[in-house]
C-alpha positions in Angstrom: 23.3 7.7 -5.1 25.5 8.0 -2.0 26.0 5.7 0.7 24.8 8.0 3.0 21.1 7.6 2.4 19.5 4.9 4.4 18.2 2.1 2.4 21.5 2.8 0.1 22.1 -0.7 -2.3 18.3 -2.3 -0.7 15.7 -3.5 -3.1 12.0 -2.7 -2.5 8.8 -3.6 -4.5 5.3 -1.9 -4.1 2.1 -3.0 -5.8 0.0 -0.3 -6.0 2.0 2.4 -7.4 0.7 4.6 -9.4 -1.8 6.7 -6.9 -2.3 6.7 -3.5 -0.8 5.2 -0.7 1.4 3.1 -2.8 2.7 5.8 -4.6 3.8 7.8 -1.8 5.5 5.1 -0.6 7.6 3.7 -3.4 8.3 7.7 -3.9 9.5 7.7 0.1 11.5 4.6 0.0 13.1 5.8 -3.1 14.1 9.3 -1.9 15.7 6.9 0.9 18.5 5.6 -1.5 16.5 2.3 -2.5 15.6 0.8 -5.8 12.4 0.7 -5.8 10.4 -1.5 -8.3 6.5 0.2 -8.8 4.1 -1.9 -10.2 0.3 -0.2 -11.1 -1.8 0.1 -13.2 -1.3 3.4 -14.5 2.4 3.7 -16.7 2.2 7.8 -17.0 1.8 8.1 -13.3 4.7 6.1 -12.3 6.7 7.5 -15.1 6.6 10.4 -12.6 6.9 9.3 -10.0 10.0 7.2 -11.4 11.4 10.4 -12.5 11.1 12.1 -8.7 12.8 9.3 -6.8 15.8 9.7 -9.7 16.2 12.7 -9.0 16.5 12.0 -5.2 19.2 9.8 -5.7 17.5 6.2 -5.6 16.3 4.1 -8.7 13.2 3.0 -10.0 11.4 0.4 -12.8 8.0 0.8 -13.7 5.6 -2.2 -14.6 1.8 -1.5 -15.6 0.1 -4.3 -15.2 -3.7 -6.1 -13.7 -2.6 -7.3 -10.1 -5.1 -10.1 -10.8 -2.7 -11.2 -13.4 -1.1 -14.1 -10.9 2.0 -14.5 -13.8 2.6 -11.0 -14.2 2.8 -10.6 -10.4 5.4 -12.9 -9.8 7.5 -12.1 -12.9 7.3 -8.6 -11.5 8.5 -9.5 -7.9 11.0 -12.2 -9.6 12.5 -9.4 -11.7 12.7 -6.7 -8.8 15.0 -9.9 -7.1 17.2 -10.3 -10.1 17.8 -6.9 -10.0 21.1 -6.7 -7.6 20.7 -10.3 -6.0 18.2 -9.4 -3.8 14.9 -8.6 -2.4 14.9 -6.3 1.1 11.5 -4.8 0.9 8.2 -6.0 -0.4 5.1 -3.8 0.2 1.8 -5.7 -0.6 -0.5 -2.3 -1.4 -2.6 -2.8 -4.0 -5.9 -2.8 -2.7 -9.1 -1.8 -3.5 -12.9 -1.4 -1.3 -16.9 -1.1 -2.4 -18.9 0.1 0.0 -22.6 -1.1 0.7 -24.6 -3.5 2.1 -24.6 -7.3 1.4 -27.9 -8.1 1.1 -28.3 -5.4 -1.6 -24.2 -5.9 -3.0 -22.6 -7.0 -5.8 -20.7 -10.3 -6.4 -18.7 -8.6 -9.2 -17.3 -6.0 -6.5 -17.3 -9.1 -3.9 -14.7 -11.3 -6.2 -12.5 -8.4 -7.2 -11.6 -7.4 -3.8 -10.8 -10.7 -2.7 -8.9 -11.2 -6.0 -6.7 -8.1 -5.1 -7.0 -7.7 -1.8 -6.5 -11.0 -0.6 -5.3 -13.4 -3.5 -3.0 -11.2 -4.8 -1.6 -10.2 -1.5 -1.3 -13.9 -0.4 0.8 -14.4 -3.8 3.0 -11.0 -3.5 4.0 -12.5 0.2 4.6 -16.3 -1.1 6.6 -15.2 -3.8 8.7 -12.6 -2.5 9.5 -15.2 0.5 10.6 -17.6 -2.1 13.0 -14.7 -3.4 13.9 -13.3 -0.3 14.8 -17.0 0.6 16.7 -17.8 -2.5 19.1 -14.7 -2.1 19.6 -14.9 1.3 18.5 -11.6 1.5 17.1 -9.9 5.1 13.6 -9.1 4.1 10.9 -6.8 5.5 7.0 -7.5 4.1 4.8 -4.9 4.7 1.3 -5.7 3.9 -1.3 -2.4 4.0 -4.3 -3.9 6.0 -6.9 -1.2 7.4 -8.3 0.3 10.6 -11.6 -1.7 8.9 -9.8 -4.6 10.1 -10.5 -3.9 13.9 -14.2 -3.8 13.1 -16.4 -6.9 13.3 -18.9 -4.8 11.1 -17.1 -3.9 8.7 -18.5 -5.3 5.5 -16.9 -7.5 2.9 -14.4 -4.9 2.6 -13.5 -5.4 5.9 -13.5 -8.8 5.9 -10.7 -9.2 3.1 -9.0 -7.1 5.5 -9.1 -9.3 8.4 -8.4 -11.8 6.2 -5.1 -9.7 5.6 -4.2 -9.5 9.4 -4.6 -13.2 9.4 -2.4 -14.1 6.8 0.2 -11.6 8.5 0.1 -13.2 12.0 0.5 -17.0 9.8 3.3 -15.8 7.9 5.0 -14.2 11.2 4.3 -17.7 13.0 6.2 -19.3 9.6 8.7 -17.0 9.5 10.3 -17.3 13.0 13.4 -19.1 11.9 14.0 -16.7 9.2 15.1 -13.3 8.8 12.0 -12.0 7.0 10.1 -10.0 9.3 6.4 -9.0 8.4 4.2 -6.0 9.6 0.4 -5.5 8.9 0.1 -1.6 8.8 -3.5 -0.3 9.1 -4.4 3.1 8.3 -7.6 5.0 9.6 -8.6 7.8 6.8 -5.9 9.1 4.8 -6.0 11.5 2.0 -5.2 9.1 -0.8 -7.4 6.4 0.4 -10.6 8.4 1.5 -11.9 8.7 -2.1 -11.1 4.8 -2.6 -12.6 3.1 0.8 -15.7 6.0 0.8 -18.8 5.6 -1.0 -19.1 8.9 -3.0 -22.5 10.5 -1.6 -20.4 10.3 1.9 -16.9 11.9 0.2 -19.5 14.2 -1.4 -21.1 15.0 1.7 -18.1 15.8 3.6 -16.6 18.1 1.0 -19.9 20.0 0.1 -19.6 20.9 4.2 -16.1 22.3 3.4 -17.3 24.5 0.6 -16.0 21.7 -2.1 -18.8 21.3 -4.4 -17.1 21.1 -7.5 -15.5 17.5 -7.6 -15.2 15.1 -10.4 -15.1 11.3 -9.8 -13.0 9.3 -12.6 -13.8 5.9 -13.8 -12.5 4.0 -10.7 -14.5 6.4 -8.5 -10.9 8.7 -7.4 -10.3 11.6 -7.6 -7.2 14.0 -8.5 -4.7 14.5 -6.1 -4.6 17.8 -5.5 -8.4 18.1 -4.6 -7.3 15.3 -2.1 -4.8 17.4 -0.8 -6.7 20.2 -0.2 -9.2 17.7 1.8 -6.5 17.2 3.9 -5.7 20.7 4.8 -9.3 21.7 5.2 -9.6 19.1 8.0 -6.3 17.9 9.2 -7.3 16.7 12.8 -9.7 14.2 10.6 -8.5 13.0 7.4 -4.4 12.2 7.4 -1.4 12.7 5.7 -0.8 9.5 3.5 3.0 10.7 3.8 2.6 9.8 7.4 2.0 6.4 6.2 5.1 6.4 4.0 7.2 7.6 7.0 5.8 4.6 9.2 6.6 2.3 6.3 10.4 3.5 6.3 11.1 3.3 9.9 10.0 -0.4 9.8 12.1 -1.2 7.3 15.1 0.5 9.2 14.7 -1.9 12.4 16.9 -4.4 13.2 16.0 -7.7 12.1 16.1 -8.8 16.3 12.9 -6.6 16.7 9.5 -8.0 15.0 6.9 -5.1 14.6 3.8 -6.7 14.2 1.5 -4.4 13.6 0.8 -0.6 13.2 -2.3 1.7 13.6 -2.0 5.1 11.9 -4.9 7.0 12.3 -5.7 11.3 12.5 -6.0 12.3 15.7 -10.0 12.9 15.6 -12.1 10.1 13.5 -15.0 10.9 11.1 -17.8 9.3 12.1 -17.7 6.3 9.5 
């Protein structure tokens, strides 16, 4: 690694790793000289990605594990701190949405959202605060929030997401005195979270106009990246580049510690009619 890469000798942690926006980020930040601790569910997926941000001169270690798992999390950031004495960077991803109604929706889907999107958020920030305290270190916290967020009828989905510009603007109003600055980013529809934050008859519906008829849903309702990818270039002025995100993500953490950016809205420049 050389000292000319930007976040040269920083420390970063992403939850969310292994697909999606989190990956993309972790891969970015990485590629940017830091080491970058990934934490995901899936191992194989952020073996590879562990393996491209090597190769671009930063460092990375891998940690499968349910973010619901409050222990786990906070070994994981704890670790990521111990690493080199510090903790620069912690991006709260990990999120997850189901779509419907809530007269007809499920408390199962209900309680795991606010578990991940919410709970474990709200521990990722306390405990990397403690950290970032305890070294000394000059942190950023990003947390990954949504355009849903700016919606008052958005669903429960969009509640936990309000909920996560809440605890944002709290922890900025706690954080004044210290050098841990903290930025809500909230995408609009991105390649890697359309499949995620979309129920499937409307991903369905969008692709079959595109000519995509042939797509194949996994377990946790995503798809495979390359099918998202191709999304993306059949309708660029509506569904974004999630490395536009990653980009956003590593200018904040390059600003001076004077300037406090509270929040960002990335969105494509037309909007699908949601």
């Amino acid at each position: 690694m050389t000292d000319s890469l930007p976040l040269a000798g920083k420390v970063a942690a992403v939850t969310g790793a292994s697909s999606g926006i989190g990956q993309i980020i972790a891969e970015t930040l990485g590629k940017a000289g830091a080491h970058v601790f990934l934490s995901g569910r899936s191992e194989k997926a952020m073996e590879l990605s562990k393996a491209t941000i090597e190769s671009a001169g930063g460092g990375a270690t891998i940690s499968a594990f349910d973010l619901r798992d409050a222990d786990a999390l906070e070994s994981f950031i704890n670790s990521a701190a111990s690493h080199a004495g510090r903790l620069d960077i912690m991006v709260n991803n990990a999120g997850l949405g189901h779509t419907g109604s809530i007269i007809d929706g499920n408390i199962e889907h209900w309680r795991e959202m606010l578990d991940v999107n919410v709970l474990g958020l709200l521990i990722g920030c306390q405990t990397a605060i403690r950290v970032m305290r305890t070294t000394g270190s000059k942190g950023h916290i990003l947390n990954i929030s949504s355009i849903a967020a700016l919606r008052r009828d958005s669903g429960v989905y969009g509640a936990t997401k309000i909920a996560v510009n809440t605890i944002n603007a709290t922890l900025r109003a706690e954080l004044e005195n210290d050098p841990i600055r903290v930025t809500s980013v909230m995408p609009g529809v991105f390649a890697s979270n359309f499949i995620r934050n979309m129920d499937r008859e409307f991903v369905m519906g969008v692709a079959g106009s595109l000519g995509m008829t042939d797509i194949e849903f996994d377990n946790e309702g995503k798809v495979d990246r390359a099918v998202l990818e191709e999304l993306h270039s059949r309708m660029i002025d509506s569904i974004g580049d999630p490395q536009e995100i990653a980009d956003a993500v590593l200018y904040v953490v390059q600003t001076p510690h004077t300037l406090n950016l509270e929040e960002i809205v990335i969105r494509p420049a037309k909007s699908l009619p949601l």
